[in-house]
C-alpha positions in Angstrom: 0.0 0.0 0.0 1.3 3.4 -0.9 1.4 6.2 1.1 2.3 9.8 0.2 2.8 12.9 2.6 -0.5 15.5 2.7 -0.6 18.9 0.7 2.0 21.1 2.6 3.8 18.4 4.0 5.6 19.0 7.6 4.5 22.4 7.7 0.7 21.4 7.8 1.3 18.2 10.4 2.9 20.9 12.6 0.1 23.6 11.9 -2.4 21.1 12.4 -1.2 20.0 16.4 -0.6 24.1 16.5 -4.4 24.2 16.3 -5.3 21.5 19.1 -3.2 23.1 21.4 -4.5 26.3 20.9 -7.8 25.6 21.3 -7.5 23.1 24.5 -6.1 26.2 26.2 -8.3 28.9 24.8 -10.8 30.0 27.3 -11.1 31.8 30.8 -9.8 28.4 32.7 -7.2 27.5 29.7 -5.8 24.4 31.6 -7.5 21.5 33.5 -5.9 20.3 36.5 -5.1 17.1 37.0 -6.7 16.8 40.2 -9.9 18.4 39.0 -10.1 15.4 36.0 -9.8 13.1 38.3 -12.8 14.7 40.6 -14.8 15.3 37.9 -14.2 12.2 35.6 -13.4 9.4 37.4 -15.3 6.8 35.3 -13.5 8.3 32.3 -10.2 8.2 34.0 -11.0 4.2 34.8 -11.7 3.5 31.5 -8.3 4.7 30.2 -6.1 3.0 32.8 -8.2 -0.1 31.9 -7.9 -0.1 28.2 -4.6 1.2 28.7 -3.8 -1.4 30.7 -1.9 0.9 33.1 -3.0 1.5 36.9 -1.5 5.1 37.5 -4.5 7.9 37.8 -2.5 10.7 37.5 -1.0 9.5 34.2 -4.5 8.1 32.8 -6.0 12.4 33.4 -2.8 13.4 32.0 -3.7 12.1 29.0 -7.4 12.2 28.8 -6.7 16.5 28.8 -4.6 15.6 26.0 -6.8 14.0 24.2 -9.2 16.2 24.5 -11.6 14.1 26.1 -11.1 10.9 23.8 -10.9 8.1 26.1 -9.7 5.9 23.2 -7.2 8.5 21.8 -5.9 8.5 26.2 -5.8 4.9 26.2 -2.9 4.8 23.3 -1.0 8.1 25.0 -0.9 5.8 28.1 0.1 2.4 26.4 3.1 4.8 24.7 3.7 6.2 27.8 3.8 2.4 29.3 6.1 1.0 26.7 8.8 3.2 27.5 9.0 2.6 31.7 11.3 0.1 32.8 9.7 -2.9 34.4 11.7 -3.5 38.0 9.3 -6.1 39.8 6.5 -8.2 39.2 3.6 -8.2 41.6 2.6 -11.3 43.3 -1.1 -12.8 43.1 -3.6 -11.2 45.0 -6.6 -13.1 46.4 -10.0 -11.2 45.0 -11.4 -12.0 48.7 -8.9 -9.8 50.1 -10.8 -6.5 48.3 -12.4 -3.8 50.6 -15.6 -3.4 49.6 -16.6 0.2 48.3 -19.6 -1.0 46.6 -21.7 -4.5 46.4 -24.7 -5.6 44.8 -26.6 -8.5 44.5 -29.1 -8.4 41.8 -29.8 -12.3 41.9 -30.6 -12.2 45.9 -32.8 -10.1 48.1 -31.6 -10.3 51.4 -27.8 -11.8 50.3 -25.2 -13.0 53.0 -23.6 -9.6 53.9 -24.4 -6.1 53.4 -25.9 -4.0 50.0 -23.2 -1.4 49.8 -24.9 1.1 46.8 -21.6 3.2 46.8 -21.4 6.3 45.1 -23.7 5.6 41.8 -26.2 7.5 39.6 -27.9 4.0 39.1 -31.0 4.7 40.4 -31.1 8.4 39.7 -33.5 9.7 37.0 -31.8 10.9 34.0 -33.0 14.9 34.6 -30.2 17.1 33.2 -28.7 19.5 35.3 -27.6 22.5 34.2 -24.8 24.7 36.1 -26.8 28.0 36.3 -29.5 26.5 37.8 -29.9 26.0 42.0 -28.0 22.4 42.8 -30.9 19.5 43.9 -31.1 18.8 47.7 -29.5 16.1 49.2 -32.0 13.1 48.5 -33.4 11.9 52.3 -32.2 15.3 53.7 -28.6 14.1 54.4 -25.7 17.1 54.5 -24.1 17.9 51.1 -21.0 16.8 52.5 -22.5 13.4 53.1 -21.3 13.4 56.7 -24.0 11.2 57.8 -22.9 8.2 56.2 -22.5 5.4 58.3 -19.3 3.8 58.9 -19.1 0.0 58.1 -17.4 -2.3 60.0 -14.2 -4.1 58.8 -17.1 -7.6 58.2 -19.3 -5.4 55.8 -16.1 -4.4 54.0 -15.3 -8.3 53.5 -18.5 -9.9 53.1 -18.9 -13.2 51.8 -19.3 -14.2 48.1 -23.1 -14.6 46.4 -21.4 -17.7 44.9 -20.5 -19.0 47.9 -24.0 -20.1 49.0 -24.6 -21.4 45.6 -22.1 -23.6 45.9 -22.7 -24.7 49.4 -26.3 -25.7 47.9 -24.3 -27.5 45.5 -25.8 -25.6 42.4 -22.6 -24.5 40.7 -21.4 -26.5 38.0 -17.9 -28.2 38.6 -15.0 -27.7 35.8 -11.8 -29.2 36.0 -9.1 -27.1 36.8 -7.3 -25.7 34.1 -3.9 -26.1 33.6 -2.9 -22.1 33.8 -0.9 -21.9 36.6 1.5 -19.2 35.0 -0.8 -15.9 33.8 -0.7 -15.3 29.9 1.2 -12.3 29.5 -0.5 -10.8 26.4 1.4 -7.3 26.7 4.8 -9.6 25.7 3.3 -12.1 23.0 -0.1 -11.6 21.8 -2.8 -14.0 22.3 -4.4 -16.0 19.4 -7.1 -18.6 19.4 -6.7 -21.9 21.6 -5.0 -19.7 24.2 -5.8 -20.2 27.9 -9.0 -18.7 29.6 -6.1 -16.0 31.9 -5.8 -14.6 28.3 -9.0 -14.7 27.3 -9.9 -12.7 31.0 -6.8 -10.3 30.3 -7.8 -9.9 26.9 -11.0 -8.8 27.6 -9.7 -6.6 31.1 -7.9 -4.9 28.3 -10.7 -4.1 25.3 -12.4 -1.8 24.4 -15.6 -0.7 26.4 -18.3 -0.6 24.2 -17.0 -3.4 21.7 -17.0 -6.1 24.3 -20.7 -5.0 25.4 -21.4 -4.9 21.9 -20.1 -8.9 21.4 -21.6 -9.6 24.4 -25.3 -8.4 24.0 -24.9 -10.2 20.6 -24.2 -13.0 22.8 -27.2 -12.9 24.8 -29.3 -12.8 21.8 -27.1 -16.0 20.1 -26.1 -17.0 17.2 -27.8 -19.8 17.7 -31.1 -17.8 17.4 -31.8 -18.9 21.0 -32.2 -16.5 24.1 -29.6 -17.4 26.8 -30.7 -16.8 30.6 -27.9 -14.0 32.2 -28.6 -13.6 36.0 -26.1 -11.3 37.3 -24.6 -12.5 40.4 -22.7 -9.9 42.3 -21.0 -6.7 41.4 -17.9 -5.2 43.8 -15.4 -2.7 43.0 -13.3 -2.0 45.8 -9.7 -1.9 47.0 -7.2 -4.6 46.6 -3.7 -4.9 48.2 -0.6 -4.2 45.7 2.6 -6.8 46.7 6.0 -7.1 45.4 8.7 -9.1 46.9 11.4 -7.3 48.7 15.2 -7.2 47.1 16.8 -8.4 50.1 14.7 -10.5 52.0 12.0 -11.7 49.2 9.1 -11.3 51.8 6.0 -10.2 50.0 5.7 -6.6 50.7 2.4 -4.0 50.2 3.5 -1.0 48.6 -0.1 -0.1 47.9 -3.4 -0.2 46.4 -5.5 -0.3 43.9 -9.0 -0.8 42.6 -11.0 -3.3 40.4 -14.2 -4.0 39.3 -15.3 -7.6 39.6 -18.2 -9.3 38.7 -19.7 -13.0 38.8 -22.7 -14.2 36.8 -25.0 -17.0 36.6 -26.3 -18.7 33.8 -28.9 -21.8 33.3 -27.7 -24.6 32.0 -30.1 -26.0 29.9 -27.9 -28.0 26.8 -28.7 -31.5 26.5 -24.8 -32.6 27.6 -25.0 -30.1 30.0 -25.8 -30.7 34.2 -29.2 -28.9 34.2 -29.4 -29.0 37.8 -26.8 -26.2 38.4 -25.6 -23.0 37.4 -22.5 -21.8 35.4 -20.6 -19.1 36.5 -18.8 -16.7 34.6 -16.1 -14.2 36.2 -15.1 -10.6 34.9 -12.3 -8.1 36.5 -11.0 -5.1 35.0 -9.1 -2.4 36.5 -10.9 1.1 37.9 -14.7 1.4 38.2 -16.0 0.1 34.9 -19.3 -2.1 35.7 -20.2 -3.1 32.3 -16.9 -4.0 30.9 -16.7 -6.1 34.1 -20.4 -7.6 33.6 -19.7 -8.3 29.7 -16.8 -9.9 31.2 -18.6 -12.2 32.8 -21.0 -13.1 31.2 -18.7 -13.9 28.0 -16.6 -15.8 30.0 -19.8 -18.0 30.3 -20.2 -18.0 26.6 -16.7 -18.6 25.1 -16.4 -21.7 27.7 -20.0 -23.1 26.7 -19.8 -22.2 22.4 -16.9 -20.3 21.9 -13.7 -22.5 22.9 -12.0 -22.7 19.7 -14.5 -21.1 17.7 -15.8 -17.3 16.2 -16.5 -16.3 20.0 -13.0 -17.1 21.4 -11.4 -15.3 17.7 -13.8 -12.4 18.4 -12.4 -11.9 21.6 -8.9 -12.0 21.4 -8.8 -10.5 18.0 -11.2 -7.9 17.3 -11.9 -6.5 20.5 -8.7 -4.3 21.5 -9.7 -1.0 20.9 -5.8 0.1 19.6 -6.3 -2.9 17.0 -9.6 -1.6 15.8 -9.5 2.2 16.3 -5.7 2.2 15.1 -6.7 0.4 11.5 -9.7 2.9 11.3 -7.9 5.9 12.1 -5.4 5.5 9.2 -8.0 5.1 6.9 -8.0 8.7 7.0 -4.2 9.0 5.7 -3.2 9.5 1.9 -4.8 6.5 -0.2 -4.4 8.4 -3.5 -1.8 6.3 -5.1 -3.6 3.1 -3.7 -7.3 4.4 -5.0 -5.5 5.1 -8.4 -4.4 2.2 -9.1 -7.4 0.5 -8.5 -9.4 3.1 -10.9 -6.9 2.6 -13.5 -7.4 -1.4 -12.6 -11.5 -0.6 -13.4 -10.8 1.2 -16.3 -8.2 -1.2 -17.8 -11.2 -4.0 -17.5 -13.8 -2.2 -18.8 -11.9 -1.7 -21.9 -11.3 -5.1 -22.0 -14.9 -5.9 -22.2 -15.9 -3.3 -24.4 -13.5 -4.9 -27.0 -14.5 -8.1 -26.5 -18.5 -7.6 -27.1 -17.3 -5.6 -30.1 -18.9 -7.8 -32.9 -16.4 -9.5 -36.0 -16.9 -9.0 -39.4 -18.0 -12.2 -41.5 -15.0 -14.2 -43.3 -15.5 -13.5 -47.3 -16.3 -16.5 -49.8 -12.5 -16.9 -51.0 -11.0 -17.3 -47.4 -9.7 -20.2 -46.9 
C-alpha cells in the first residue's frame, strides 16, 4: 500500500497540532488540573487506565486532557507512555477476597449474606439534566451535602462473603476441572491467538475496548444460535485490593499499595442437552478502575466462550477484534493518503472495462474466397 505525505507536507502536520493546542487552552480556565479530572471524571479516567492497561491515575488524566476528552485516543498516550517505563518487579497474586468493599450488589438475591453497599452511583437516579446555572438538587433523604452522615461499616461489611458461595454450598454451581494455567498469559509480551488459555481470554478482555466487548456480548445474549440465553447477574464489587511485590533483600511479599477493580460473577442456566441442568455456570469478569459493564460483559462472555466459543468465532472475536488500539488504530489510518492506492485500483477498473468493451465488439463475417 502506498502512502504519500499531505498537501504542505511537515508544515501542515505541525500547523495542524498548532491548532489542538491552541484551542485546549483557549478560554477563561485554559488548563485542566489534574486533580480536577480526576474529581470530575473518574469513570472516564478508569476507562483509560483499563484499556490502557496501566493503573496510574495521574498518568491516565494526563492524557485524557490531551486527548481532549477521547478516552480511546488517552488509552494509546498511556500504552506509549507504558512501553517506555522500565519494568523492575512483578507483583505477586492477589486473592479477589482480600478487596475492601466500596460498593456491592446483589441483583440475583434479596436479602444476600452480607451487606448491600450502593456506593457512590447515579444507578437509580432519574436521567434529569442539570444544568450549572441553575440551584443544585437537595441532598436526597435530607442528608448534609457533605455526606457526613454516612454510616461507617465495620471491617465484616467491607469483607462480606461471596453470592457464589451459598450457591455452591447448595451444590448448584457447575464443577470444571481445573485448568492447567498456573503461569498468567502475559498478552502485553506475546499476543494472544485462538486456543490460548482462559487467563488470556480474561486479560484480553480486562484490556478491550468498552463498548466493543458489550457490543459482542449483547450479541451474545441474543445467540447466534437464534436462542435467548438466561444472564442472571450474580454480584458486582469494585473495591480496594492490596498491591505486593517481593522485597530485594529478604524476598518477603511486601504492600506497597493499592489499587481498585471491578469484579463481577454471573450466573447462567444450563439447559444443553450434555450439559448438568441442575446447576448453574458461572462466569467471572475483573478489570481495572470502576467500569461495571466491561466487568459484567466480562462475565457473562466468559460463560459464553467456555460453553460455544472455545475454539470457535466467539474465542477469535475476543482476542482479535476486540482491542480498541487494533480496531480504532486500522480505522484511524484510513484517513491518511490513499491516492496512489485508490488510483491504481481506478486505473485497474478502467483497464477492464476496456477489455470488455473490446471483446463484445462484434467480427466482421469471413469472405467466400477465405480459406
Amino acid at each position: 500500500m502506498g502512502y504519500s505525505g499531505a498537501r504542505g507536507g511537515l508544515a501542515a502536520i505541525l500547523a495542524a497540532e498548532d491548532l489542538v493546542r491552541s484551542a485546549r487552552d483557549r478560554g477563561p480556565q485554559p488548563w485542566a488540573g489534574t486533580e480536577q479530572i480526576l474529581a470530575r471524571f473518574r469513570l472516564a479516567v478508569d476507562r483509560v487506565m483499563g484499556e490502557a492497561g496501566l493503573y496510574h491515575e495521574a498518568t491516565a488524566a494526563d492524557a485524557f486532557r490531551q486527548a481532549e476528552g477521547d478516552p480511546l485516543e488517552a488509552a494509546h498516550l498511556v500504552r506509549a507512555h507504558r512501553s517506555t517505563l522500565p519494568r523492575i518487579a512483578v507483583s505477586e497474586p492477589v486473592d479477589p477476597d482480600e478487596m475492601t468493599v466500596l460498593r456491592r450488589i446483589v441483583p440475583a438475591h434479596r436479602t444476600p449474606d452480607g451487606p448491600q453497599l450502593l456506593g457512590r452511583t447515579s444507578d437509580y437516579t432519574g436521567r434529569r439534566l442539570e444544568r450549572p446555572d441553575g440551584p443544585p438538587d437537595p441532598p436526597a433523604g435530607g442528608l448534609p451535602a457533605n455526606g457526613s452522615a454516612t454510616p461507617a461499616r465495620t471491617a465484616a461489611q467491607r469483607h462480606p462473603r461471596r453470592f457464589s458461595a451459598l450457591l455452591r454450598q447448595a451444590d448448584l454451581l457447575v464443577d470444571h476441572p481445573a485448568d492447567r494455567d498456573d503461569e498468567p498469559f502475559d498478552i502485553i509480551r506475546r499476543p494472544a491467538r485462538p486456543g490460548a488459555p482462559r487467563s488470556a481470554v480474561l486479560a484480553s478482555m480486562a484490556r478491550a475496548e468498552t463498548g466493543a466487548l458489550v457490543g459482542l456480548w449483547y450479541r451474545s445474549v441474543l445467540g447466534p444460535d437464534g436462542h435467548i440465553h438466561e444472564v442472571t447477574l450474580g454480584e458486582v464489587r469494585h473495591g480496594r485490593l492490596p498491591l505486593r511485590v517481593r522485597h530485594p533483600h529478604t524476598d518477603a511479599p511486601v504492600t506497597i499499595g493499592e489499587f481498585r477493580v471491578t469484579e463481577t460473577e454471573a450466573i447462567e442456566d444450563l439447559d444443553e442437552a450434555d450439559e448438568d441442568r441442575t446447576r448453574f455456570d458461572l462466569g467471572y469478569g475483573l478489570c481495572l478502575g470502576h467500569n461495571e459493564r466491561k466487568a459484567i460483559a466480562m462475565a457473562n462472555l466468559d460463560i459464553a466462550c467456555r460453553r460455544f466459543g472455545r475454539d470457535g468465532p466467539l474465542e477469535q472475536l475476543l482476542l482479535l477484534t476486540t482491542d480498541g488500539l487494533d480496531s480504532g488504530g486500522f480505522l484511524e489510518h484510513l484517513k491518511l493518503p490513499h491516492y496512489v492506492t485508490f488510483r491504481s485500483m481506478v486505473e485497474r477498473k478502467q483497464a477492464m472495462r476496456e477489455q470488455r468493451e473490446v471483446a463484445a465488439q462484434p467480427t466482421e463475417p469471413l469472405g467466400r474466397d477465405c480459406r
